[in-house]
MDTraj code that builds the backbone (N, CA, C; nanometers):
import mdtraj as md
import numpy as np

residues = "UNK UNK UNK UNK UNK UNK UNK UNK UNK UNK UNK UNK UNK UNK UNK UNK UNK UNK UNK UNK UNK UNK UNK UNK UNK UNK UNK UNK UNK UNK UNK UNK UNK UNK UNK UNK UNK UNK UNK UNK UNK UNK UNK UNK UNK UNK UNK UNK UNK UNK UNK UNK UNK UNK UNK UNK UNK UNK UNK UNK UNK UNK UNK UNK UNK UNK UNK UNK UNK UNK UNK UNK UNK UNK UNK UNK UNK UNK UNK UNK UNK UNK UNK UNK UNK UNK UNK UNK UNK UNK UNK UNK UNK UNK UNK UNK UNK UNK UNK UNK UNK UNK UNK UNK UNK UNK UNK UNK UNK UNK UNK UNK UNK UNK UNK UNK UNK UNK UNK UNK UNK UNK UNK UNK UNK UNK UNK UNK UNK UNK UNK UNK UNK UNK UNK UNK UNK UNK UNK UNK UNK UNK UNK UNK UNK UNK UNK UNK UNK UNK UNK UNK UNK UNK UNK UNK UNK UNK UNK UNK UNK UNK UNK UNK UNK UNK UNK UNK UNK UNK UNK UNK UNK UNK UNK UNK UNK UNK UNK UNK UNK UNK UNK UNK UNK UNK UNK UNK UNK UNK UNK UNK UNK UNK UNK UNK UNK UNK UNK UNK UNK UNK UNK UNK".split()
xyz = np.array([
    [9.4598, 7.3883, 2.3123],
    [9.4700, 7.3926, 2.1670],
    [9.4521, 7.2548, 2.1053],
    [9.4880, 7.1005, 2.1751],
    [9.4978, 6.9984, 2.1118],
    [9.3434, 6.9430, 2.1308],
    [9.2467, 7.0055, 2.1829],
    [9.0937, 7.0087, 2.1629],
    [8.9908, 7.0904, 2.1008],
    [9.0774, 7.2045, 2.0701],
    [9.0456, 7.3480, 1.9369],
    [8.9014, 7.3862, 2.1029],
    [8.9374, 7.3946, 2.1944],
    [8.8916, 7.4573, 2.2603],
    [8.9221, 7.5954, 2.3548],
    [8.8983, 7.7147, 2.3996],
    [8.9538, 7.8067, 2.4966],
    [8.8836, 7.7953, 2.5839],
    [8.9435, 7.8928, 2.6809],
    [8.8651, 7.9017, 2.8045],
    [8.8954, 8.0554, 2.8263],
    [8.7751, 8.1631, 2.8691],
    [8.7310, 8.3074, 2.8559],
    [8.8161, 8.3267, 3.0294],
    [8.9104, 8.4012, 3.0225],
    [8.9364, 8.4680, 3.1327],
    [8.9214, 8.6004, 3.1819],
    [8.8373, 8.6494, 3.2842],
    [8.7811, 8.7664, 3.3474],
    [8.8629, 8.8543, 3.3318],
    [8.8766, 8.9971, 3.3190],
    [8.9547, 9.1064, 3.3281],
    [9.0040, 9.1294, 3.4289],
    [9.1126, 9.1553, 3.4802],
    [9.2090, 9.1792, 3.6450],
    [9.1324, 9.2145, 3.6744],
    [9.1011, 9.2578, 3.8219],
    [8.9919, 9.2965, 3.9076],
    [9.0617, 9.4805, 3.9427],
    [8.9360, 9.6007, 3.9131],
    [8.9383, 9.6953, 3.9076],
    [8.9689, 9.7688, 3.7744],
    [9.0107, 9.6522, 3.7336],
    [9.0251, 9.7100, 3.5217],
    [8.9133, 9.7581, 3.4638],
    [8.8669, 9.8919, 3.4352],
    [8.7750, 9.9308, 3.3457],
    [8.7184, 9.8785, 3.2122],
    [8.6153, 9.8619, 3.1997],
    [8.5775, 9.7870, 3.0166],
    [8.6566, 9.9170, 2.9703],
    [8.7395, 9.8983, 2.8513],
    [8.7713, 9.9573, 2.7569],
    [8.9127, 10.0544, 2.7987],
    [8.9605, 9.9916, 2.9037],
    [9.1117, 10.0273, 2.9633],
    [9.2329, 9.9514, 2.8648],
    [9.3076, 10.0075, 2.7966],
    [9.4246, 9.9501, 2.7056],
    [9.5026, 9.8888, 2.8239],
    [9.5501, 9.7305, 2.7948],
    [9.6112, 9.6480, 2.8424],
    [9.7508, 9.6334, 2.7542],
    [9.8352, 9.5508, 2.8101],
    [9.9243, 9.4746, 2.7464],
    [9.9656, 9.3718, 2.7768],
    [9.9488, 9.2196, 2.6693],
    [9.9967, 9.0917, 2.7418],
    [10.1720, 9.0658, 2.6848],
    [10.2012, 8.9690, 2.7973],
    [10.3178, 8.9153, 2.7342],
    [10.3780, 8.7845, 2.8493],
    [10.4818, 8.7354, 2.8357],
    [10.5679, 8.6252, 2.8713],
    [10.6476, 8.6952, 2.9606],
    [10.6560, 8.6104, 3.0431],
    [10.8092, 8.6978, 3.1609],
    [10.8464, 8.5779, 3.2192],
    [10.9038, 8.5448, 3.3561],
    [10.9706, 8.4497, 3.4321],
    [10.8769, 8.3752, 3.4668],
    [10.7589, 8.4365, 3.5288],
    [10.6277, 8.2647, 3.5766],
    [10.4941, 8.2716, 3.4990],
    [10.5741, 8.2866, 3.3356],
    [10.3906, 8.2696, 3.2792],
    [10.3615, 8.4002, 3.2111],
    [10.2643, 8.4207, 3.2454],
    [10.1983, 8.4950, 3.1587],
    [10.1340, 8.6307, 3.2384],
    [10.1621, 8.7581, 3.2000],
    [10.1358, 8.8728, 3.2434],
    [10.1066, 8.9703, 3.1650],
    [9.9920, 9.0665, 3.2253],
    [9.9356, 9.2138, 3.1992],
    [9.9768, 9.3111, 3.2642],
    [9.9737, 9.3997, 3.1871],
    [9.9935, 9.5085, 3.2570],
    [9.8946, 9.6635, 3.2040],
    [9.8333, 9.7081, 3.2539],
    [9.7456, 9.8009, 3.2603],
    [9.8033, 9.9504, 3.2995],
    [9.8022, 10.0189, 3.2413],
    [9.8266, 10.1884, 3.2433],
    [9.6958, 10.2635, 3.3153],
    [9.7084, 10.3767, 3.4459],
    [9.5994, 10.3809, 3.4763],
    [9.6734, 10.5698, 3.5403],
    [9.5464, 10.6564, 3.4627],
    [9.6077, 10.8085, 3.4640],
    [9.7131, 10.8188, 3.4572],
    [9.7955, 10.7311, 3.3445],
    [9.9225, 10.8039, 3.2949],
    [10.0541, 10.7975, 3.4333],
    [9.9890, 10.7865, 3.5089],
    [10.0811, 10.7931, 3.6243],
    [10.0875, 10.6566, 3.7225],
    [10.0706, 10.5865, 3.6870],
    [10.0601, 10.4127, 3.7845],
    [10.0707, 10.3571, 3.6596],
    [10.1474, 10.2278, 3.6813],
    [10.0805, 10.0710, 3.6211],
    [10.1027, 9.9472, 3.6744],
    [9.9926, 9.8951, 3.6663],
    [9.9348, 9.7998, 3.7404],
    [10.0105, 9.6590, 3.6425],
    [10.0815, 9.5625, 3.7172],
    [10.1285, 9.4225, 3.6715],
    [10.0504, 9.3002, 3.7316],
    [9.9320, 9.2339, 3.6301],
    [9.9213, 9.1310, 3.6768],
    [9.9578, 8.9761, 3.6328],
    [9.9652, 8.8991, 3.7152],
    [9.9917, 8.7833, 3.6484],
    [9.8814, 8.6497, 3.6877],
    [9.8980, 8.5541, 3.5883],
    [9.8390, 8.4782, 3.4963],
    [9.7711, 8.3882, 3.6077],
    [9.6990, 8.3458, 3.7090],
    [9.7585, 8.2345, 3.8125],
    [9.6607, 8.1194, 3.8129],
    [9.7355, 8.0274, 3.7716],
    [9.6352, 7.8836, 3.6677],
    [9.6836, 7.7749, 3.7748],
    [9.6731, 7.7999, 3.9373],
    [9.6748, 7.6891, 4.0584],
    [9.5635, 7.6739, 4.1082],
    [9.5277, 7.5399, 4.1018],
    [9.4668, 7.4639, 4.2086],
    [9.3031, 7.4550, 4.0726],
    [9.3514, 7.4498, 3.9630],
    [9.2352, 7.4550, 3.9077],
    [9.1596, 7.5551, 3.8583],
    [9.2291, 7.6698, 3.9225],
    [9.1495, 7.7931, 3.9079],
    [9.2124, 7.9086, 3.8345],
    [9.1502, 7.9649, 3.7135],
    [9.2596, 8.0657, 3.6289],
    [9.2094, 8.1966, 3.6577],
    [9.2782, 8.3000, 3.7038],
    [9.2526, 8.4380, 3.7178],
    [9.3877, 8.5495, 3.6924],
    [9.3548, 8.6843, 3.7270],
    [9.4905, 8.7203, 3.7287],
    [9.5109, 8.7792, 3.8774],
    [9.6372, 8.8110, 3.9371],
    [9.7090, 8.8167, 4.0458],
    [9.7339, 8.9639, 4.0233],
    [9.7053, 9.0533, 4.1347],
    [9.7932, 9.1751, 4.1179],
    [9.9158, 9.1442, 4.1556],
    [10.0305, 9.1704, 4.1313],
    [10.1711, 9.1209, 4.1331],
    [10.2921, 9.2856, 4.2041],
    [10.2093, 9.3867, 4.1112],
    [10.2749, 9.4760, 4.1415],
    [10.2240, 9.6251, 4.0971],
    [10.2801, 9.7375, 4.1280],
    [10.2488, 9.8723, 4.1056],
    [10.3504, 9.9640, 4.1132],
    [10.3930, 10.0315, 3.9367],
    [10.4728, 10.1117, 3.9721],
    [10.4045, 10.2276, 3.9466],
    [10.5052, 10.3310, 4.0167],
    [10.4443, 10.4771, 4.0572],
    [10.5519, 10.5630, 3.9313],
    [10.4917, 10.5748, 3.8252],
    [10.6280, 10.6901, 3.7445],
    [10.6838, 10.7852, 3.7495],
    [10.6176, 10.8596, 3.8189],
    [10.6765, 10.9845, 3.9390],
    [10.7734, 10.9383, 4.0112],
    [10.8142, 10.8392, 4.0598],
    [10.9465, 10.7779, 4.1398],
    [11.0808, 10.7647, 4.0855],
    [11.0292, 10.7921, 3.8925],
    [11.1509, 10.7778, 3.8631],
    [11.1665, 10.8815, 3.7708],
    [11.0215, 10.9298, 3.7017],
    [11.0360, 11.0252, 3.5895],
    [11.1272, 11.1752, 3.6112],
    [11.1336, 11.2277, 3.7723],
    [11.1509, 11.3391, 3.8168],
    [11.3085, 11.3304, 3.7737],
    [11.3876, 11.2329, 3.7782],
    [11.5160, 11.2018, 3.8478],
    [11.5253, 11.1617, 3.6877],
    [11.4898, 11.0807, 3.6021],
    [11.4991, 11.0757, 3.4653],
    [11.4840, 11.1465, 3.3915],
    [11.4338, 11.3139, 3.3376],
    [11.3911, 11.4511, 3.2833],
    [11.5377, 11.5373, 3.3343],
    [11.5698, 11.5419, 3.4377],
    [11.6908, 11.6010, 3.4667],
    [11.8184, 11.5896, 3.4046],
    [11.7784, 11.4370, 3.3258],
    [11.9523, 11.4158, 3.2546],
    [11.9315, 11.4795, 3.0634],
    [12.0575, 11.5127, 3.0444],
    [12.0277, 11.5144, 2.8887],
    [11.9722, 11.4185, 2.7826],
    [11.8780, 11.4160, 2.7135],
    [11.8049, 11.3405, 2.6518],
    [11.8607, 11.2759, 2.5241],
    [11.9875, 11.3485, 2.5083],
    [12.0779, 11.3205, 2.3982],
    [12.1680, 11.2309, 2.4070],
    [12.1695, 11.1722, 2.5135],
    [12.2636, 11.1181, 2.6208],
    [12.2503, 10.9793, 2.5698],
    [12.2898, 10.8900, 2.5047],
    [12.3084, 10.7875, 2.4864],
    [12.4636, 10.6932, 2.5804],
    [12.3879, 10.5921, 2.6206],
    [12.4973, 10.4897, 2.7285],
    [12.5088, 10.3912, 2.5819],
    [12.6180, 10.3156, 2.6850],
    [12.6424, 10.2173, 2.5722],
    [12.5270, 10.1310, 2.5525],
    [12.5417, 10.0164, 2.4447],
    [12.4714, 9.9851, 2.3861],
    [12.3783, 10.0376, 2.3202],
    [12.3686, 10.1136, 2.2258],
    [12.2457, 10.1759, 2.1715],
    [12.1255, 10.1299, 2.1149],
    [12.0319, 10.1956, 2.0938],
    [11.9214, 10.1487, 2.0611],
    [11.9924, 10.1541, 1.8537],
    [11.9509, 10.0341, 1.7830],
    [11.9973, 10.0300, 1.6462],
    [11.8858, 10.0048, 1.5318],
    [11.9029, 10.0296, 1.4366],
    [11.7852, 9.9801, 1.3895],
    [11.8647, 9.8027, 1.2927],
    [11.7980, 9.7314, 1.3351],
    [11.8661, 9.5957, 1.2879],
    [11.7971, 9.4954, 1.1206],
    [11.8815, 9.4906, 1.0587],
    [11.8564, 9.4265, 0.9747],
    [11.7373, 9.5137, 0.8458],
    [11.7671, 9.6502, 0.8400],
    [11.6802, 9.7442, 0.7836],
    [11.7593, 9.8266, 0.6958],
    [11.7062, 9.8892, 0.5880],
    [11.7860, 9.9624, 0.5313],
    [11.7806, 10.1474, 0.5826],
    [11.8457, 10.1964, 0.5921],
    [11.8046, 10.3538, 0.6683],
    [11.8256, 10.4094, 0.5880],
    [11.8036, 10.4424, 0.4628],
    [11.7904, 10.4799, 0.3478],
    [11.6856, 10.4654, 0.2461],
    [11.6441, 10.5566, 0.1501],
    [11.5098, 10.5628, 0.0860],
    [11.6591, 10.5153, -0.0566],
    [11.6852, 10.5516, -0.0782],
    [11.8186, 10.4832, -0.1833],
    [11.9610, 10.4491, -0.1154],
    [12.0072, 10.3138, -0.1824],
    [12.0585, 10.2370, -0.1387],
    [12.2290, 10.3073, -0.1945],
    [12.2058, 10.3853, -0.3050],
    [12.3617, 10.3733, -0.3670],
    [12.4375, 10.4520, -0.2798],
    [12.5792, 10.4118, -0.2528],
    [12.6808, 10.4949, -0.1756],
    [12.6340, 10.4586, -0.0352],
    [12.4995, 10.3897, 0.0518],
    [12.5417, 10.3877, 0.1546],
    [12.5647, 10.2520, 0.2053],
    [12.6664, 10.1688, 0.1726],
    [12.6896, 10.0173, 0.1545],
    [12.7844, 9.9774, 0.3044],
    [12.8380, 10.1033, 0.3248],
    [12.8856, 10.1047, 0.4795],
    [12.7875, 10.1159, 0.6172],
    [12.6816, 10.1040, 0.5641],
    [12.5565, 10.0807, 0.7065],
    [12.5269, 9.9723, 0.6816],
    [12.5746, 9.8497, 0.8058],
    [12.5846, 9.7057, 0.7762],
    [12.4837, 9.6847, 0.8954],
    [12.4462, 9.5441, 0.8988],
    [12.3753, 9.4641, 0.9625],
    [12.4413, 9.4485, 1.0826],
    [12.4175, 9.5114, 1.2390],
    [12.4946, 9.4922, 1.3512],
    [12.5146, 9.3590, 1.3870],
    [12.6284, 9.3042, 1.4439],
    [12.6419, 9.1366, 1.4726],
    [12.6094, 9.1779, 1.6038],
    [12.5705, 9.0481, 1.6042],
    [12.5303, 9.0252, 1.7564],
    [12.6175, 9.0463, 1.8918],
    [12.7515, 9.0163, 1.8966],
    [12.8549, 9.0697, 2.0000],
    [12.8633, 9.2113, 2.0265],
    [12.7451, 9.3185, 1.9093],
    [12.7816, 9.4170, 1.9817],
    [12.6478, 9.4877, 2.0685],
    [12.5809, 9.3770, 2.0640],
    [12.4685, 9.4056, 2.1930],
    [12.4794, 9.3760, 2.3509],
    [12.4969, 9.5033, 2.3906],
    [12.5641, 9.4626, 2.5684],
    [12.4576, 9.5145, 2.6397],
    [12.4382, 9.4605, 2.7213],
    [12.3376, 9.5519, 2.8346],
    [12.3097, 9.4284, 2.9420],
    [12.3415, 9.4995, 3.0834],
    [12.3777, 9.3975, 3.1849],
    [12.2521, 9.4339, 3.2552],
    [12.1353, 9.3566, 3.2643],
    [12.0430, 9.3937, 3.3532],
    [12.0164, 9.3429, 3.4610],
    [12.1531, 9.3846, 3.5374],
    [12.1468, 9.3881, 3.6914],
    [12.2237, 9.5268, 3.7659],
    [12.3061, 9.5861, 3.6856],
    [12.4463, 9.6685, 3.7212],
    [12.4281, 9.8296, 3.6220],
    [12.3777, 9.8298, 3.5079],
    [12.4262, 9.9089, 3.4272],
    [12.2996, 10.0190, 3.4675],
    [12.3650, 10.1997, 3.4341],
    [12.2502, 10.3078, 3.4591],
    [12.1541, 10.2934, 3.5430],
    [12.1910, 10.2760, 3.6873],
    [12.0265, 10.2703, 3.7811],
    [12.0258, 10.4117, 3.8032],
    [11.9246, 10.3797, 3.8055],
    [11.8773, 10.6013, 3.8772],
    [11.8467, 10.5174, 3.9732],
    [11.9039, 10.7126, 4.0875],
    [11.8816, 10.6596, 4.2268],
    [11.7710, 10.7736, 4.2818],
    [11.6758, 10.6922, 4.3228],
    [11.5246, 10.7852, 4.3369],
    [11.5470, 10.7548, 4.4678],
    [11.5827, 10.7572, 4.5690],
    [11.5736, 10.7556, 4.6988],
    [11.6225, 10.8763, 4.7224],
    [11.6934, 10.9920, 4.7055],
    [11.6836, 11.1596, 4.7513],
    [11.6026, 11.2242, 4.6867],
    [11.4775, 11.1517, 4.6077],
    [11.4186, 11.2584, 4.5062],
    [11.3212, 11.3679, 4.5849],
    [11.3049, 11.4873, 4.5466],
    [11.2277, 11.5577, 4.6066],
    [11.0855, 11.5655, 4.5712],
    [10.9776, 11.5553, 4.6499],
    [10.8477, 11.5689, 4.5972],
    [10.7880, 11.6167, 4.5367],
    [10.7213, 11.6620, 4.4171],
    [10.6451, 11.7168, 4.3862],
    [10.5844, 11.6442, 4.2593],
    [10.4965, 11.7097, 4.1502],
    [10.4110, 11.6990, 4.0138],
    [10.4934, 11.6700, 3.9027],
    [10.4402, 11.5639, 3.8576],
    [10.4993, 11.5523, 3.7344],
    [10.4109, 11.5420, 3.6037],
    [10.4403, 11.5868, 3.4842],
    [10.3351, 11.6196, 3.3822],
    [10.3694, 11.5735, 3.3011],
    [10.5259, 11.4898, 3.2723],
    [10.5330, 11.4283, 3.1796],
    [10.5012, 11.3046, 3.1283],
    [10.5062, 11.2144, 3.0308],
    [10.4691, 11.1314, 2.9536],
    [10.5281, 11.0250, 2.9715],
    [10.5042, 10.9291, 3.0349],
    [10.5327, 10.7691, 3.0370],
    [10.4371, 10.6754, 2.9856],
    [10.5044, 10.5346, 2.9451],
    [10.4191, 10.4547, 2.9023],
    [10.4750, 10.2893, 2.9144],
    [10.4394, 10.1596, 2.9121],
    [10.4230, 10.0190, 2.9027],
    [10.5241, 10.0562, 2.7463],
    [10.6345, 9.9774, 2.7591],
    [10.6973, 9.9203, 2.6321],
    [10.6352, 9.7907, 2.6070],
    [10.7073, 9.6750, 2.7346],
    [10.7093, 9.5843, 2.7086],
    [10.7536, 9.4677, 2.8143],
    [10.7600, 9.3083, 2.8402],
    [10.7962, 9.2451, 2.9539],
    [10.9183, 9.1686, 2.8659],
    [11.0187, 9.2101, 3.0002],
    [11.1233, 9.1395, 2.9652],
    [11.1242, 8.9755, 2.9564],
    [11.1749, 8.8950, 2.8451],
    [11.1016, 8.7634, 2.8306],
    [11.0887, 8.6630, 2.9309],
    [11.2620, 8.6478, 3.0115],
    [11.2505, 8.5633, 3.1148],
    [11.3132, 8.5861, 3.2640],
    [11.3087, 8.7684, 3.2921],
    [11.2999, 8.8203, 3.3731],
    [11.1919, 8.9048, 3.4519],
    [11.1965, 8.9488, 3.5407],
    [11.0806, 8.9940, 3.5942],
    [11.1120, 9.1487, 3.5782],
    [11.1364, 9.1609, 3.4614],
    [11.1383, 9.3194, 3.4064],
    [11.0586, 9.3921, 3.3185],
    [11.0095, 9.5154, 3.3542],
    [10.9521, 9.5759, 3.2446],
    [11.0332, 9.6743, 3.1794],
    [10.9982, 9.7279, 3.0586],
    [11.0739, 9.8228, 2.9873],
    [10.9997, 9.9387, 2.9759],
    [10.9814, 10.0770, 2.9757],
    [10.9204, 10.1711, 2.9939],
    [10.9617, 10.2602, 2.9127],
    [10.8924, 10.3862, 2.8877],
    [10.9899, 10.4723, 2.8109],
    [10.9128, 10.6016, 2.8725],
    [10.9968, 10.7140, 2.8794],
    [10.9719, 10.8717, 2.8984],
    [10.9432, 10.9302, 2.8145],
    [10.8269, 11.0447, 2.7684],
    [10.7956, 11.1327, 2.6711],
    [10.8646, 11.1003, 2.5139],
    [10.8369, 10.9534, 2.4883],
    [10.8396, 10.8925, 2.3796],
    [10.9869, 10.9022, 2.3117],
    [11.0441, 10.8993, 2.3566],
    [11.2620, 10.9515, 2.3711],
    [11.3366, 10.8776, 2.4406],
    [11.2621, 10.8308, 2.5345],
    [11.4477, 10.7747, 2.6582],
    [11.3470, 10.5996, 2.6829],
    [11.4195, 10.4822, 2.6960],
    [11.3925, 10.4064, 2.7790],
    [11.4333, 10.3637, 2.8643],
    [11.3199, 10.2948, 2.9829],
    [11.3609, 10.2955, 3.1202],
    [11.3573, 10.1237, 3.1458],
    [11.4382, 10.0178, 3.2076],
    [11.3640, 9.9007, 3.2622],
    [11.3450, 9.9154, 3.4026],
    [11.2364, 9.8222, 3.4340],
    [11.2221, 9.8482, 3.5869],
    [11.1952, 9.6903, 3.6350],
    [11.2842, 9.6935, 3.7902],
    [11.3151, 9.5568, 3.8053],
    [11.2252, 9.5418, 3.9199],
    [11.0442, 9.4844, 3.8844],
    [10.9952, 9.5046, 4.0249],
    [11.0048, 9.4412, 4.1327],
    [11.1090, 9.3384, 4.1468],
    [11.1119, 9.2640, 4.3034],
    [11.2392, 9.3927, 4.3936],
    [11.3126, 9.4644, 4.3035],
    [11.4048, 9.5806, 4.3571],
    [11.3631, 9.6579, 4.3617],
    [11.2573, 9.6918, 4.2821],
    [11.2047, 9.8311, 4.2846],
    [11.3048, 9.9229, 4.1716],
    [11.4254, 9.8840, 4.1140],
    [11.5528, 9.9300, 4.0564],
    [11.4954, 9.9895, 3.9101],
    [11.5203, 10.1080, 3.8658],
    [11.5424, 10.1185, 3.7901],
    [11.6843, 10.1724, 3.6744],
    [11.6455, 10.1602, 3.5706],
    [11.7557, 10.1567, 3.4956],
    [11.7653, 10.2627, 3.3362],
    [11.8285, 10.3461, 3.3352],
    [11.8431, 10.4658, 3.2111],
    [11.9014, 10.3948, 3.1115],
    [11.8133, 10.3093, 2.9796],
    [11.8581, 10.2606, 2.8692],
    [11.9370, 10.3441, 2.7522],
    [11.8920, 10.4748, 2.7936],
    [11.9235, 10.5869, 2.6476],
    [11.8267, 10.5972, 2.5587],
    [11.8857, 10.6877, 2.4535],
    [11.7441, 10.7396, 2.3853],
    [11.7400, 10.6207, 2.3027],
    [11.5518, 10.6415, 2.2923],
    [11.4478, 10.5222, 2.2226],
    [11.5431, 10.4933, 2.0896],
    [11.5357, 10.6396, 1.9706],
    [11.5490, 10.6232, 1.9017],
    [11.7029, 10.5452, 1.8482],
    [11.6351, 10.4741, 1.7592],
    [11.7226, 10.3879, 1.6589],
    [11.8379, 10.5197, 1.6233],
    [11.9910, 10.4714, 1.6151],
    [12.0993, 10.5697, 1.5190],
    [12.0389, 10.5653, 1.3793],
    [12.0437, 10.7106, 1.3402],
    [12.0407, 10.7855, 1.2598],
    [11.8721, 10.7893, 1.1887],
    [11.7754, 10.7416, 1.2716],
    [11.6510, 10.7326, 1.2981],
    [11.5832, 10.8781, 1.2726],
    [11.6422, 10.9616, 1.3299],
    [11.5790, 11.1190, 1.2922],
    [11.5816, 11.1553, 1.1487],
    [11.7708, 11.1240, 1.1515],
    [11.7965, 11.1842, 0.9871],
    [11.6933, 11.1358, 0.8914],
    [11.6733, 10.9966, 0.8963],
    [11.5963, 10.9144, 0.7956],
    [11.4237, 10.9279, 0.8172],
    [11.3803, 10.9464, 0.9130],
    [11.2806, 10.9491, 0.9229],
    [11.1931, 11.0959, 0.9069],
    [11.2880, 11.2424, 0.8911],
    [11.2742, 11.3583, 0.9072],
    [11.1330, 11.3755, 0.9531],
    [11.0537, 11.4730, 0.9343],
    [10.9423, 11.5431, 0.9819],
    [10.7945, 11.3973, 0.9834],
    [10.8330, 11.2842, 0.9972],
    [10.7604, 11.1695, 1.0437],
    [10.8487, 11.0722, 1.1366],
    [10.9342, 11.1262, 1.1967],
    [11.0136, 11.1221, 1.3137],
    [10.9241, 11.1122, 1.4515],
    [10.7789, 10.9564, 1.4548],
    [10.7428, 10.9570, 1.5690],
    [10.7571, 10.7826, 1.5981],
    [10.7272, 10.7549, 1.7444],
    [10.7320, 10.5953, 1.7620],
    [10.5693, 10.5774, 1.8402],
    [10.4906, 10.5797, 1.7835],
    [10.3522, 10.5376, 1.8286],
    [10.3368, 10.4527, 1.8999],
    [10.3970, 10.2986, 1.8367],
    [10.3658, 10.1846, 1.9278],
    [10.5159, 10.0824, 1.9413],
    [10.5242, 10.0057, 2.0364],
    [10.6535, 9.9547, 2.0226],
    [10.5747, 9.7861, 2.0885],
    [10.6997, 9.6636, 2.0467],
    [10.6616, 9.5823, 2.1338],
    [10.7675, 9.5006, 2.1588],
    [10.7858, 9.4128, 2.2320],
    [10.9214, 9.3366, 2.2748],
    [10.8922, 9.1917, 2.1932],
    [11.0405, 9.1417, 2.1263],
    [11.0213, 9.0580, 2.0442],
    [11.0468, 8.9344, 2.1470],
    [10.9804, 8.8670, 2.1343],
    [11.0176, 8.7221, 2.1817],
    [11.0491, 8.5736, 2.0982],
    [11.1471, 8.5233, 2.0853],
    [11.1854, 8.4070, 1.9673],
    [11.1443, 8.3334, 2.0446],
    [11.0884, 8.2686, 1.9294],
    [11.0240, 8.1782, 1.9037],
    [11.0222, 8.0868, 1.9884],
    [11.1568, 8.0034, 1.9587],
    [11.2635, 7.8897, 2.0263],
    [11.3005, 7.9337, 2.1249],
    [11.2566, 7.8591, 2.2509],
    [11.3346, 7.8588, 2.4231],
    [11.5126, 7.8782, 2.3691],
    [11.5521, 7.7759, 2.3410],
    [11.7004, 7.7384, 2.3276],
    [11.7658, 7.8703, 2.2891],
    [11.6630, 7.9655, 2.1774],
    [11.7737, 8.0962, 2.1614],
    [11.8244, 8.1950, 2.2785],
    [11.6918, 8.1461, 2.4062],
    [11.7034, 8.2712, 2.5041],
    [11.8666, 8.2402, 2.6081],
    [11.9332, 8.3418, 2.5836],
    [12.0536, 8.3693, 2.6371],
    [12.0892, 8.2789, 2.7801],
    [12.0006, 8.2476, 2.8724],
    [12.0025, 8.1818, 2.9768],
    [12.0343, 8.0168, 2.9635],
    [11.9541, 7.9771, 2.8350],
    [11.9796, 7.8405, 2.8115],
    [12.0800, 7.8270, 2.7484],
    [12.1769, 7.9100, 2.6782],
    [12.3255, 7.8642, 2.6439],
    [12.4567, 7.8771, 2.7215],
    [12.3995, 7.8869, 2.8508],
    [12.5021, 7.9159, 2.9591],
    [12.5819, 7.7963, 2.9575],
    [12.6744, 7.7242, 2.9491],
    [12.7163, 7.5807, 2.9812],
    [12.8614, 7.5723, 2.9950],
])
top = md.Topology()
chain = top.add_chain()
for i, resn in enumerate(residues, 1):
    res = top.add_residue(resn, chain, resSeq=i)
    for name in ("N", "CA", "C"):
        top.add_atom(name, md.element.get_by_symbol(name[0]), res)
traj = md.Trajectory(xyz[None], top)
């Protein structure tokens, strides 16, 4: 950037022209991840050694490993921490609802090492037809976030293979307000700005 110059990097190797990708930030850099028949996705990463920039296949998850064992639970089922809608009004008029406040920050919990793993190691074999998709990369872990038939999200921890039942997508009281345009098309993971805000660097 401090020469207003780029440099063109090749598409992962086996990526189709005109295959939907997704980039983002995680623990070493910079990573894609590619959706391929709805049922695989492919993680690559960024790898800018020895002079030479390409991308790395890194990893492959299979969504059948977890979707079978994730469809079985109630979908209504919210764990703690919920999904919220933050800093928004959930209302088309404001009067009388002055008690839906701005969530503080102490009440966002979610331990991503311990909390909701599904355990896919007794799962039984067969077809699965439902709907998974790429949320997003966790900023400075080696996690992705996933979601089921556009309702539940999943993270998945690929050096464990672990996954994890976030609860449903939707924001509280997200249906009521949103009635019969009650869909989530696209989602993406926010990343600030500033290193110093990420939770790891105020450990001390």
């Amino acid at each position: 950037m401090s020469n207003a110059k780029c440099r063109w990097v090749p598409r992962p190797p086996g990526v189709e022209v005109g295959q939907y990708g997704s980039l983002g930030t995680s623990e070493k850099g910079v990573y894609c991840a590619f959706q391929h028949d709805w049922q695989v996705l492919r993680i690559f990463h960024l790898n800018e050694s020895s002079g030479q920039v390409g991308w790395e296949l890194k990893h492959t998850v299979d969504f059948t490993s977890f979707a079978r064992k994730l469809h079985e639970r109630d979908y209504s089922e919210q764990h703690k921490g919920p999904w919220i809608l933050q800093d928004i009004n959930y209302y088309k008029y404001p009067y009388g609802n002055d008690k839906h406040k701005e969530a503080v920050e102490d009440d966002f919990e979610w331990n991503s090492d311990d909390d909701d793993v599904l355990n896919t190691e007794d799962m039984v074999e067969g077809s699965y037809k439902g709907y998974s998709s790429f949320l997003g990369f966790h900023p400075y872990k080696e996690i992705v976030f996933l979601n089921a038939d556009l309702s539940r999200a999943v993270a998945y921890h690929w050096n464990t293979s672990k996954f994890q039942d976030l609860g449903n997508i939707y924001p509280k009281d997200y249906l009521e307000s949103a009635l019969h345009c009650a869909q989530i098309e696209t989602s993406f993971i926010y990343t600030p700005c500033w290193m110093e805000d990420f939770p790891e660097n105020n450990l001390e």
